[in-house]
C-alpha positions, -999 to +999 in steps of 0.1 A: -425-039+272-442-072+287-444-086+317-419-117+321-439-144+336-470-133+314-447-143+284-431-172+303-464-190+312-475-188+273-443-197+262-431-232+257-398-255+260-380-261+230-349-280+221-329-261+196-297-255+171-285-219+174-255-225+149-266-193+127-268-203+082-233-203+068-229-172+041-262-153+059-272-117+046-260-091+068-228-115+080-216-077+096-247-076+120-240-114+133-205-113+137-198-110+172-220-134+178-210-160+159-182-176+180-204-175+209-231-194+196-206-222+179-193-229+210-227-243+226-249-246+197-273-270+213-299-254+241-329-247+251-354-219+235-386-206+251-411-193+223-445-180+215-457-219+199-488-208+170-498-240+174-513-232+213-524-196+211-547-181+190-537-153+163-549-127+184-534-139+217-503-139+205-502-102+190-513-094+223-485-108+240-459-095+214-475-058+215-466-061+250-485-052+282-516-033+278-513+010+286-540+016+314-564+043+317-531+068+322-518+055+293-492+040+314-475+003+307-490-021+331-461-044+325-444-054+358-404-052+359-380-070+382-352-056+402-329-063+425-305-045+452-271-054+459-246-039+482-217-020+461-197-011+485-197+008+524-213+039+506-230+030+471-264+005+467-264-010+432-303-013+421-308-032+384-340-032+366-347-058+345-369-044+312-385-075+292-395-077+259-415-098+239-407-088+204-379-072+188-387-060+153-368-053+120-337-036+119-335+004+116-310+014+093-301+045+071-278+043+040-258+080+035-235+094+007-227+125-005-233+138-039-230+170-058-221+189-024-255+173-009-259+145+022-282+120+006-298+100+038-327+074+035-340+056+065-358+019+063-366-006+080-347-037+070-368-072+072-366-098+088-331-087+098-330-077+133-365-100+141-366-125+171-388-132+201-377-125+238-352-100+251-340-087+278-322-050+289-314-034+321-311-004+338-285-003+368-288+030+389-260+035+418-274+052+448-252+070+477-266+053+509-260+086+527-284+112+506-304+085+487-295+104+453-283+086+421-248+090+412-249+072+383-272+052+357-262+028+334-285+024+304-281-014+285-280-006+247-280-045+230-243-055+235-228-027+255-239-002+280-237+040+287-230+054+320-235+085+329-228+106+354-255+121+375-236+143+396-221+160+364-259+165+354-257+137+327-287+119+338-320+130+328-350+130+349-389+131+347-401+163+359-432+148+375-413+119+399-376+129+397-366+092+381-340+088+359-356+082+323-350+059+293-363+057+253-373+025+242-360+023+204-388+018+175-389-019+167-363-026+192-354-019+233-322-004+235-322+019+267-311+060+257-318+088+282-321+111+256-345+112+225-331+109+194-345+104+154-316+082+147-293+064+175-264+050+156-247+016+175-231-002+143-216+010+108-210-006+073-188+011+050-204+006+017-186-007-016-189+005-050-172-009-084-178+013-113-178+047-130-192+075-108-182+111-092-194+106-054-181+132-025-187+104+002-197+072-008-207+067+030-225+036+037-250+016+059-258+028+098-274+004+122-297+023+141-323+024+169-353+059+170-360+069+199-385+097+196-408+104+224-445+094+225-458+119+253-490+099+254-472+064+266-449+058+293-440+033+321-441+048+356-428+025+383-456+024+411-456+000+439-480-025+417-456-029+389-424-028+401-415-067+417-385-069+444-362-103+435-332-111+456-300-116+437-281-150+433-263-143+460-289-141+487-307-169+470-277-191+479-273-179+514-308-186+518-307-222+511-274-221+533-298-212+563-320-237+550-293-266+551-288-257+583-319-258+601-326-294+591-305-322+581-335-337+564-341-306+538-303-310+530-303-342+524-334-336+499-317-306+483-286-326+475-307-351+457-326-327+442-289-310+424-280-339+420-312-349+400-309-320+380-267-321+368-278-358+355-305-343+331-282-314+324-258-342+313-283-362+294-294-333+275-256-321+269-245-350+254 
């Protein structure tokens, strides 16, 4: 885990082509995203340029943020609190990553009566810079206590429910805790060898006496490391106010002074013409 704007300021602006290679290995693990990314396929990509940084500066910043003398994460994360509704708060944590590593998978059959499994690590499938997950806790304004906790896991999310029990907790603080997946950052509450979030059936042409053919699972491990952890703490943990009380803040703003609205307006309006220049 890294901190955002440590990335960010080491990071630079590139113009780019998303429009993934026609007939790509692996079509399975990029098909729902396909469509997405045809629609728009020209934008803008912040990366980790060689050409700046040194060799070792830049495994620094893809290891993430150093562990401290606690062995504790020094990163910072980002959250923000919104009002749910007359009883619930709705607080989302913002987890940032620099690096996202190869794929976990494990390929499974049976044979002669016995499961055959093998796990690997598929490269470069799976590799890319820069990502972001969440974890979106809804508190009960009367008691303060979580009801539930949603934990982001790429594409989709898990709730649970904490007053059912289904929300694990550190002993130590009484926080709701998360795994960080080996090579990757999808958000479990509970510890796993092999978290499966994708399947491909496997294929096979020719002469042979298999019980299950099985096939390929997509995975993310999320076994413990008791010696390294993130513990939120009142240095690391950065309050951000949501789009919504951004906007009514610049309402208050207009209003104060005709003269910082009439800059504003210029200012949007600056921007939306090199939005469209760069669009076109």
């Amino acid at each position: 885990m890294q901190s955002i704007d440590v990335w960010w300021n080491a990071t630079q602006l590139f113009l780019t082509d998303f429009k993934p290679p026609a007939n790509s290995s692996f079509d399975f693990i990029l098909e729902n995203q396909v469509n997405y990314l045809m629609l728009s396929p020209k934008t803008f990509v912040s990366i980790l340029n060689s050409t700046n940084l040194t060799e070792s500066e830049r495994d620094a910043l893809i290891a993430g943020a150093p562990f401290d003398a606690r062995n504790e994460s020094t990163a910072r994360i980002f959250y923000t609190v919104a009002d749910y509704d007359e009883s619930f708060w709705y607080y989302n944590f913002i987890l940032f990553y620099s690096w996202n590593g190869c794929s976990n998978q494990a390929v499974a059959f049976g044979a002669n009566g016995t499961n055959v499994v093998s796990n690997y690590l598929m490269c470069p499938t799976g590799v890319h810079e820069a990502d972001i997950e969440r974890v979106s806790v809804l508190v009960c304004k009367s008691d303060l206590q979580a009801k539930q906790v949603a934990y982001s896991q790429h594409s989709w999310v898990e709730l649970r429910d904490c007053t059912a029990g289904n929300c694990p907790t550190d002993p130590e603080t009484g926080n709701p805790v998360t795994y960080a997946g080996l090579e990757g950052h999808g958000n479990y509450p509970v510890s796993s060898p092999l978290d499966v979030y994708a399947y491909q059936e496997a294929e096979f042409r020719g002469k042979a006496s298999f019980d299950n053919l099985g096939g390929v699972y997509i995975s993310d491990r999320t076994l413990a490391d008791p010696y390294k952890r993130w513990v939120p703490r009142p240095d690391n943990l950065v309050f951000v106010p949501t789009p919504q009380e951004i906007v009514e803040q610049v309402r208050r703003a207009m209003r104060v002074t005709g003269v910082y609205r009439t800059f504003l307006m210029l200012y949007l309006l600056r921007m939306s013409y090199e939005l469209m220049l760069c669009c076109l």
